[in-house]
C-alpha positions in Angstrom: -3.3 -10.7 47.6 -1.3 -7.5 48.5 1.9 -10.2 49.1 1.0 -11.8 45.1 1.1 -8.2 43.4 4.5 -7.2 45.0 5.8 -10.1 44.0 5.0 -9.9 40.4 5.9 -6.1 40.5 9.2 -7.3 42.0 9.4 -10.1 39.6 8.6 -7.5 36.2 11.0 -5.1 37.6 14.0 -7.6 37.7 13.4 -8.7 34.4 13.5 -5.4 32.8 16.5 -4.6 34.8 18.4 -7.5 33.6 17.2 -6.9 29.5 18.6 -3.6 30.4 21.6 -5.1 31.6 22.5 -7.7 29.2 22.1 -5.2 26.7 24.6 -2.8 28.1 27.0 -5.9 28.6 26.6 -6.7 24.8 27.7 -3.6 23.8 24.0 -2.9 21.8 23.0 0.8 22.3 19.5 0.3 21.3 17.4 3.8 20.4 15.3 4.1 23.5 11.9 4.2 23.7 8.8 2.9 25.9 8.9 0.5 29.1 8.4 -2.7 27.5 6.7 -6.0 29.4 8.0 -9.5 29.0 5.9 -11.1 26.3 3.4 -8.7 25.6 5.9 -5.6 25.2 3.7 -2.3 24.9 0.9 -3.8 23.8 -1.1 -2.5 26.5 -0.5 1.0 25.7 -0.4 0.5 22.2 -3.6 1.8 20.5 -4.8 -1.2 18.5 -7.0 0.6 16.1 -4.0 2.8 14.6 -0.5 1.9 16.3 0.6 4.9 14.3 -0.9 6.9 16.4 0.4 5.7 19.3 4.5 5.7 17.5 3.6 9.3 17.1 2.6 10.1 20.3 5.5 8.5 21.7 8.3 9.6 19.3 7.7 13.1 20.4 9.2 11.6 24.2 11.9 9.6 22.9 12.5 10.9 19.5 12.7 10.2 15.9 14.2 6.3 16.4 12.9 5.2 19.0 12.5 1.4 19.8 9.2 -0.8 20.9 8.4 -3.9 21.3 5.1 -5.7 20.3 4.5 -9.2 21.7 8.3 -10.3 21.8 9.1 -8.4 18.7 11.6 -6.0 18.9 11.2 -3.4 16.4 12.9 0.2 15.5 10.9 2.8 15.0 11.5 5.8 12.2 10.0 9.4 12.3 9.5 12.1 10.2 11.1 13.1 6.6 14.7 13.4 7.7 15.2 10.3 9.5 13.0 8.4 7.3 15.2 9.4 4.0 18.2 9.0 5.8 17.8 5.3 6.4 15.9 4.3 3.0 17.5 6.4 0.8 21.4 7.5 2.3 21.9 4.4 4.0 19.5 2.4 1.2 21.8 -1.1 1.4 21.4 -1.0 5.1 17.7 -0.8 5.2 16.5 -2.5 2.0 15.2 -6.2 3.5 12.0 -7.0 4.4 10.4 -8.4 7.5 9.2 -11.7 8.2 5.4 -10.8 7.9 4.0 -14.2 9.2 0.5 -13.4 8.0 2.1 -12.9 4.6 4.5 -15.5 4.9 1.5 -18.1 5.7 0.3 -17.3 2.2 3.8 -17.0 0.2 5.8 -18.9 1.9 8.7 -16.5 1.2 8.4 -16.9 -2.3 7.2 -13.3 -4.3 8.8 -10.1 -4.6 7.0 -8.1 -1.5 8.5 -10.2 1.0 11.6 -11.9 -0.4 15.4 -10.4 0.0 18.8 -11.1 -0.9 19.1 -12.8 -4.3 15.9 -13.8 -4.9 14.5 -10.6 -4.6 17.1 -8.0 -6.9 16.5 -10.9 -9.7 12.4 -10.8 -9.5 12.7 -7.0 -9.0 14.7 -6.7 -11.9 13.2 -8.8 -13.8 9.5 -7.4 -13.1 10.1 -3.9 -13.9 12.1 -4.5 -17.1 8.9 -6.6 -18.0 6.5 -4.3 -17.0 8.4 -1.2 -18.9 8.4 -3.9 -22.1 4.5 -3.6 -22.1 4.3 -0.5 -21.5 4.4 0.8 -18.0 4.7 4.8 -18.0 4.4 4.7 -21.2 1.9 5.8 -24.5 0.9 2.0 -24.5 -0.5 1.5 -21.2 -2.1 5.2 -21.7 -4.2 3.6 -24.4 -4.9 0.7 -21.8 -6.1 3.4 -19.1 -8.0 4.8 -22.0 -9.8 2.6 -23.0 -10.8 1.0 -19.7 -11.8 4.6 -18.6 -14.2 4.4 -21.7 -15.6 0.7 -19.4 -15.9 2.9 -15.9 -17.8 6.3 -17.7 -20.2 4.2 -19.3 -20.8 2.1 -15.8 -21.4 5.2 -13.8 -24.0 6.1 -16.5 -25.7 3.2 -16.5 -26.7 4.5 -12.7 -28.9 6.9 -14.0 -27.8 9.2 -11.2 -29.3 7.0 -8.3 -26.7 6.3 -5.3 -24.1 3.7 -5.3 -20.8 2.9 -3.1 -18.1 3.6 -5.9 -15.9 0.4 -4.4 -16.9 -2.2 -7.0 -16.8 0.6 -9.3 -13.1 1.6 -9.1 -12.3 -2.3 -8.4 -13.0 -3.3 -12.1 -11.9 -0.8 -14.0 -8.5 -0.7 -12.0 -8.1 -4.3 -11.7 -8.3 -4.8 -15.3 -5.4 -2.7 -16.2 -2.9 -5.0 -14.3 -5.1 -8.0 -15.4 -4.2 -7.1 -18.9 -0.5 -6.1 -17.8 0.0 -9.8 -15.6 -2.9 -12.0 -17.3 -3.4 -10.8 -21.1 -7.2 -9.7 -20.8 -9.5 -7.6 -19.2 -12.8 -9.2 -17.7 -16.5 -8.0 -18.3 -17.9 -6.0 -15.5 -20.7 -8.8 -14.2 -18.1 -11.7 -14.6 -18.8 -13.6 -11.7 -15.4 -15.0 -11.4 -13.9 -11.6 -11.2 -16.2 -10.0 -9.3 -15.2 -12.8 -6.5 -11.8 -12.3 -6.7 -12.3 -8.9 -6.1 -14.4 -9.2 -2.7 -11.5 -11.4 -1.6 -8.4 -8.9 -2.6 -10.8 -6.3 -0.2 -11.5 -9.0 2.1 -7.3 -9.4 2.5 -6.9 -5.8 2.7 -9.6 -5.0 5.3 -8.3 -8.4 7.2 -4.4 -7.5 7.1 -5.6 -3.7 8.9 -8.0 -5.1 11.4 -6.9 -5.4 15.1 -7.5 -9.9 14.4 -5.0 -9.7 11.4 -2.3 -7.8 13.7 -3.0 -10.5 16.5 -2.5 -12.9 14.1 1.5 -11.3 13.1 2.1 -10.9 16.8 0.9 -14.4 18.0 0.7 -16.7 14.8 1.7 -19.9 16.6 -1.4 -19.2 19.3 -3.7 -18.2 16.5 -3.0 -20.9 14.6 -4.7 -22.7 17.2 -7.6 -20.9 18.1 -10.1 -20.5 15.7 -12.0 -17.0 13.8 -11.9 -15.1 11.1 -8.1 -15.5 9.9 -9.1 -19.5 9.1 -11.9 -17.8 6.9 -9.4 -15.6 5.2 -7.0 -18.2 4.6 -9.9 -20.4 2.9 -10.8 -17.3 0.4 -7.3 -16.9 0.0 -6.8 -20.7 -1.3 -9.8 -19.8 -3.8 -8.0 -16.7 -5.3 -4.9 -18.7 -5.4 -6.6 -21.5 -7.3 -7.9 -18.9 -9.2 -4.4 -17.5 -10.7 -2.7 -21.0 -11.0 -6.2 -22.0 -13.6 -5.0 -19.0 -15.5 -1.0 -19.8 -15.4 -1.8 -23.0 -16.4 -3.7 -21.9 -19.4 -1.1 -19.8 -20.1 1.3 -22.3 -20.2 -0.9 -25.0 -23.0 -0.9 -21.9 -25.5 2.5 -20.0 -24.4 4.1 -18.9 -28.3 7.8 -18.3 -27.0 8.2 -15.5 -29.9 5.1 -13.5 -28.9 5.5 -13.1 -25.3 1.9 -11.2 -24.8 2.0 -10.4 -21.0 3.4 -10.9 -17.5 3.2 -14.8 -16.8 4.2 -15.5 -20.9 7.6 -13.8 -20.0 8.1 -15.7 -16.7 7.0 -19.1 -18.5 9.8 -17.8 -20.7 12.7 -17.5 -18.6 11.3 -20.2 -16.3 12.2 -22.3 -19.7 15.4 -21.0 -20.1 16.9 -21.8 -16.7 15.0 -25.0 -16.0 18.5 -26.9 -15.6 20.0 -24.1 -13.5 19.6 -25.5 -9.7 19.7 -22.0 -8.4 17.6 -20.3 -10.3 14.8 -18.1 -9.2 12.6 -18.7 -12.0 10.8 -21.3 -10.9 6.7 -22.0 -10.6 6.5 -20.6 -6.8 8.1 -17.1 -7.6 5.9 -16.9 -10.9 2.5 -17.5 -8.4 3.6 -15.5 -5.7 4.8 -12.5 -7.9 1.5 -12.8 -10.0 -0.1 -12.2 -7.0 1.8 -9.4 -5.6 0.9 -7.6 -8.6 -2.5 -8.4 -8.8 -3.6 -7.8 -5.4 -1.5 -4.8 -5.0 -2.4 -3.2 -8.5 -5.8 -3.2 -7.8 -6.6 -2.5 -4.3 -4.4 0.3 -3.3 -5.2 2.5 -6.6 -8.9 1.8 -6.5 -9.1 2.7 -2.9 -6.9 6.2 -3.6 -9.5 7.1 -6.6 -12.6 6.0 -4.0 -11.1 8.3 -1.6 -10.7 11.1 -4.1 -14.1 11.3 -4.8 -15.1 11.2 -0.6 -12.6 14.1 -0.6 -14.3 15.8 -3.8 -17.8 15.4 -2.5 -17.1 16.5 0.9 -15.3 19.7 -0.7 -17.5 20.8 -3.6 -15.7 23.9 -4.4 -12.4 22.1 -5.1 -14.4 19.5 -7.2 -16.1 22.8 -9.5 -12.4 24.2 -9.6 -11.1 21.6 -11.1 -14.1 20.7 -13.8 -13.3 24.1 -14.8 -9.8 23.9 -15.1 -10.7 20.6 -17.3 -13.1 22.2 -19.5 -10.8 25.2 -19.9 -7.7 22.6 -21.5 -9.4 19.4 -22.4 -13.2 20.0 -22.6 -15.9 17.5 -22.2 -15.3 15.4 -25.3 -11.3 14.8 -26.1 -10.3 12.1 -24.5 -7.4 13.1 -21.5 -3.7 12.3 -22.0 -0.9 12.2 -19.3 0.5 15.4 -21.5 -2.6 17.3 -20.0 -1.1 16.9 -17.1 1.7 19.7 -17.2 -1.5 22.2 -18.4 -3.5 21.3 -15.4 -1.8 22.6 -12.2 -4.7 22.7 -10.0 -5.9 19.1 -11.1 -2.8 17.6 -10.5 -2.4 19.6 -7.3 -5.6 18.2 -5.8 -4.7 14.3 -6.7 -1.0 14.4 -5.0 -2.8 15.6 -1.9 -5.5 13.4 -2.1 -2.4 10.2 -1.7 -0.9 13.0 0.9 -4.2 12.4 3.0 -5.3 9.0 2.3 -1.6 8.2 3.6 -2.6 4.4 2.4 0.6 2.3 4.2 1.3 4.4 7.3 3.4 2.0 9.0 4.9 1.3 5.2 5.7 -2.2 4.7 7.9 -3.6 7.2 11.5 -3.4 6.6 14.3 -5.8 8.5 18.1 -5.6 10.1 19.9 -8.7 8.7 22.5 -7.6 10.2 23.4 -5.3 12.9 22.7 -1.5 11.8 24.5 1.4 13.2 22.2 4.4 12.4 22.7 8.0 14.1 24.8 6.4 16.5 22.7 3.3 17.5 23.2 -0.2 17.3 20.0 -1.8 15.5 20.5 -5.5 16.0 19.9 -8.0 13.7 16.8 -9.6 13.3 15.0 -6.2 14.6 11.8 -5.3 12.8 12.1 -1.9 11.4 8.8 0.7 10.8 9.9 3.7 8.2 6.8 5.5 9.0 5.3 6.7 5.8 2.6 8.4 7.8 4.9 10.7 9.7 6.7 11.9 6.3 3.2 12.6 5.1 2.4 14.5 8.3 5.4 16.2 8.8 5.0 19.5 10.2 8.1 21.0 9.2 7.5 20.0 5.2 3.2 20.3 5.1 2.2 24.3 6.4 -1.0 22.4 7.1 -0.7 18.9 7.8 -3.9 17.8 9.7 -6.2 19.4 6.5 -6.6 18.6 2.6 -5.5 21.3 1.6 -4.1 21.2 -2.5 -1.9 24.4 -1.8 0.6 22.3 -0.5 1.4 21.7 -4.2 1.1 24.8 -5.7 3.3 28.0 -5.6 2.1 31.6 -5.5 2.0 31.8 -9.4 -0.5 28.8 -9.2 1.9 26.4 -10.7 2.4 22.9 -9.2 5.3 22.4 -7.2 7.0 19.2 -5.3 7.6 18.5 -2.3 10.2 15.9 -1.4 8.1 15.2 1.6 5.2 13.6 -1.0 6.6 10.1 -0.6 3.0 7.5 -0.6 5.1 5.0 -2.1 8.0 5.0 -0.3 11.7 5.6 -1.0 14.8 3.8 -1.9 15.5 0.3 -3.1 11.7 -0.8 -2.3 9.9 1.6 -3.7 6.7 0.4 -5.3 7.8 -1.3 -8.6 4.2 0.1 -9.7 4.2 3.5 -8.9 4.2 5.3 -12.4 1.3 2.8 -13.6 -0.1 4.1 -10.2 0.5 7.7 -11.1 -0.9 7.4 -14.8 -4.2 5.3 -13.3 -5.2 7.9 -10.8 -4.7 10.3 -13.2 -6.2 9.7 -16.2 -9.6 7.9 -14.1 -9.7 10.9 -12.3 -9.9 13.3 -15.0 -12.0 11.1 -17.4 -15.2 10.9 -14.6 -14.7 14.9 -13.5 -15.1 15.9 -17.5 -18.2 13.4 -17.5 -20.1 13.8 -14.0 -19.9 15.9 -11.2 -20.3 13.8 -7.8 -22.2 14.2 -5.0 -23.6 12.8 -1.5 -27.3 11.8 -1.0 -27.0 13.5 2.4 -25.0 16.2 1.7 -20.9 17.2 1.7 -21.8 17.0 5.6 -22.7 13.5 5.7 -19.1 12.8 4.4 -16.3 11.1 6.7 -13.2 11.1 5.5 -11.8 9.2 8.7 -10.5 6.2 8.2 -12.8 3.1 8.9 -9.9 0.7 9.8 -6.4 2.1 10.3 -3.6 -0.5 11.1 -1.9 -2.4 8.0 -3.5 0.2 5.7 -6.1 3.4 6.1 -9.3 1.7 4.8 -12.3 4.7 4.1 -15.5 3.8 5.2 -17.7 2.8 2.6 -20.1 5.6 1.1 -22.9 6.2 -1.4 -22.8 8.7 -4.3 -24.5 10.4 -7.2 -23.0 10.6 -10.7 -24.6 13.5 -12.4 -23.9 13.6 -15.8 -23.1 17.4 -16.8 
């Protein structure tokens, strides 16, 4: 038995030696980090609940690049501010591609903006935000929009008649509906069982995709492919909210009026028409599906979990929540409905929502980027085909940007005078060439929800501020909060 064990320590030991080896020989000077085992990498020291804590723990050995390896993956590890801006924004070209997610790719097929590069992608980027922007992204039209479905989530937390309920479906409709009118042309009733289902599955994804099964599944697809449990279920609810989207393209396409374009999918019918007989055009019924559904599960999950959070963080902190009813009522009042111009006249309020994203830190890992070709960054070699992890959460934890990093703490956005103040360090939807195509619709959502329910109700926990846990229930893919009861007291 003694004999067996050397052997394999013997065996292990040459292996790594000659990795080591062959890399020197190639000339690659990858960034060092952790001893890595054949086929499982670091996976046994890798803490599966929240890798990011583990990257962290490790970059403060072998620094701010740092290389591991999950499974056979190679990747390249980024952290803090500095480092992370260097790469996405001074060497922006460099690090713009995207990583072969295979979870992802299961579902898209490579077809989508999240996941697509090259071509493919700077035309459906380009093409997405200029359509978005025509209907009003950032600007007085989508206000309205917000406005009005704001008017939707009031009346829906009245209809509670203060008794406790977990805000998720809450912030799920009212959200949702805003990129549904944006991608889809309409906005669904609140008890429409056909929304409320694809809702429970967009959370289902999200919850799956930062669970320790859904990593297994991007580390070992061709093994869990195989094997059966809950990522056959997922794919199955996945093929529902697909089906789901392709009723409502078709519809779209029997009553498309090519002069009166009215949202998202009309457009991409649009110029899907107008470069049918171009062989190598990206307009085609794939890309329209898979980009339909980029937006729609990404506009509604990520902002409706941020304004969910907010009000964990407002209950569990009462005095900030009072501060900032009163700063409301001071330049709004209880009856005028708020505009993003309120915004520059409400300091403190604005203060408190940047560092509720700061905390939440949604996408610590940040969506995966790729080396399509080798990468020399601060005088490594990062080889092609090399997974690469920007961390978001370690520019959102940074000590030398946040005087208190660990804590929510809204002074991080405010000066001595009490004014709000940025911080280039504030970066929850990343940087550079992929940063989210959605972020001012983001910005004008959390916003204008959060200001709408705070002049309305003030919020509070069954069981007390106490009872509140801000810690994230599941922390992998994404930080998912536990789920929570509350009471909407109308002032």
């Amino acid at each position: 038995m003694e004999l067996s064990s050397s052997l394999l320590l013997v065996l292990v030991l040459s292996v790594l030696m000659l990795i080591r080896w062959k890399r020197k020989e190639s000339g690659l000077s990858l960034p060092p980090g952790p001893l890595a085992l054949p086929l499982i990498g670091n996976l046994l020291t890798l803490e599966k609940s929240a890798p990011f804590k583990s990257f962290m723990k490790w970059s403060k050995t072998y620094g701010p690049v740092m290389t591991v390896h999950i499974g056979t993956q190679r990747m390249v590890v980024l952290v803090g501010y500095e480092t992370v801006k260097e790469a996405l924004v001074e060497q922006a070209e460099d690090f713009a591609s995207r990583a072969p997610i295979p979870f992802t790719n299961r579902v898209l097929r490579g077809y989508g903006l999240i996941i697509s590069n090259g071509e493919r992608w700077r035309q459906l980027r380009r093409f997405t935000l200029t359509t978005l922007r025509d209907f009003g992204m950032g600007r007085k039209r989508m206000e309205q929009w917000i406005q009005e479905e704001s008017r939707y989530l009031v009346k829906s937390f009245e209809e509670t008649k203060s008794k406790p309920v977990d805000p998720l479906l809450f912030m799920s409709r009212a959200v949702s509906n805003v990129i549904c009118s944006l991608v889809f042309g309409q906005r669904f009733d609140y008890e429409d069982k056909n929304f409320l289902q694809l809702l429970q599955i967009i959370s289902n994804l999200m919850r799956f995709a930062s669970s320790p099964w859904g990593q297994l599944y991007n580390i070992f697809p061709k093994v869990m492919e195989l094997l059966p449990g809950r990522h056959h279920t997922m794919f199955g609810e996945i093929d529902d909210l697909k089906s789901s989207i392709m009723t409502i393209i078709k519809e779209h396409e029997k009553n498309l009026d090519s002069s009166d374009p009215k949202d998202f999918i009309d457009c991409f019918l649009i110029r899907l028409n107008q470069e049918k007989h171009n062989p190598d055009t990206e307009f085609h019924k794939e890309n329209m599906f898979a980009t339909s559904l980029n937006l729609f599960t990404a506009g509604t999950e990520t902002t409706s979990t941020t304004l969910r959070y907010a009000l964990m963080l407002l209950i569990k902190h009462p005095h900030i929540q009072e501060q900032m009813q009163k700063e409301i009522d001071r330049v709004i009042g209880q009856n005028r409905i708020p505009t993003m111009e309120d915004r520059k006249s409400l300091p403190f309020t604005d203060a408190v929502i940047h560092e509720v994203q700061r905390c939440l830190d949604i996408a610590p890992l940040n969506v995966p980027h790729y080396a399509l070709k080798d990468i020399t960054f601060r005088g490594y070699k990062i080889p092609k085909d090399t997974v690469i992890i920007p961390m978001l959460h370690s520019v959102l934890r940074d000590e030398g940007h946040w005087e208190t990093p660990w804590t929510f703490n809204p002074e991080h956005f405010l000066d001595s005078n009490g004014n709000f103040k940025k911080n280039p360090a504030f970066m929850p939807f990343s940087a550079g060439k992929r940063v989210c195509v959605g972020e001012s619709l983001a910005r004008m959502e959390i916003f204008l929800f959060i200001v709408s329910l705070l002049q309305k109700f003030s919020f509070s926990s069954p069981n007390g501020p106490d009872s509140i846990d801000p810690s994230p229930e599941l922390s992998s893919f994404g930080n998912m909060p536990r789920h929570y009861e509350l009471i909407a007291s109308p002032r």
